[in-house]
C-alpha positions, -999 to 999 in steps of 0.1 A, spaced: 37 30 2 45 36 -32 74 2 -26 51 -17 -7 22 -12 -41 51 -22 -64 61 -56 -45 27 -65 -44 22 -61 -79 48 -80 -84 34 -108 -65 3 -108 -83 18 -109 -115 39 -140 -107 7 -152 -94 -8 -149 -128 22 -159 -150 24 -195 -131 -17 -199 -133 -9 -193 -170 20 -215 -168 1 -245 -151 -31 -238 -170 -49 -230 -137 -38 -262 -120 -12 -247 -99 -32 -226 -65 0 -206 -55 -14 -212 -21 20 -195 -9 21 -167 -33 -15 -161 -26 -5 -156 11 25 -132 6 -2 -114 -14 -28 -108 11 -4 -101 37 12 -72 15 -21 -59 7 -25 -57 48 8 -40 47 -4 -15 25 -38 -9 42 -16 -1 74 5 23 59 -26 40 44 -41 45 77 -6 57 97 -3 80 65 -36 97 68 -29 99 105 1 118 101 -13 141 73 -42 147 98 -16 160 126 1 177 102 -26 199 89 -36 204 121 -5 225 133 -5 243 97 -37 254 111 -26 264 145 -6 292 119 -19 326 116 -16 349 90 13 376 86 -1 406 76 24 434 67 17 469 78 
């Protein structure tokens, strides 16, 4: 996840740096796109993330405690 946040940061700032560059006359219809599709990336990660995390504490759970005599 942790990539996937970096590259679209890095989209949105080239996003901003040729808005600033073409005084807000350039849409970066393209950019724009790559954008929203790693923001979707990101959202689908964030689910299959918490999914796993879920299973994961679930079988943690399934672990009783040791108690030592």
């Amino acid at each position: 996840m942790d990539t996937l946040r970096m590259e679209f940061g890095k989209i949105n700032k080239e996003i901003a740096d040729k808005k600033k560059a073409s005084k807000g006359q350039d849409k970066c219809e393209d950019l724009v796109e790559k954008s929203k599709e790693a923001k979707k990336k990101i959202e689908e990660q964030k689910v299959l993330v918490d999914e796993i995390d879920k299973k994961r504490t679930d079988k943690l759970n399934l672990i009783g405690n040791v108690i030592s005599d």
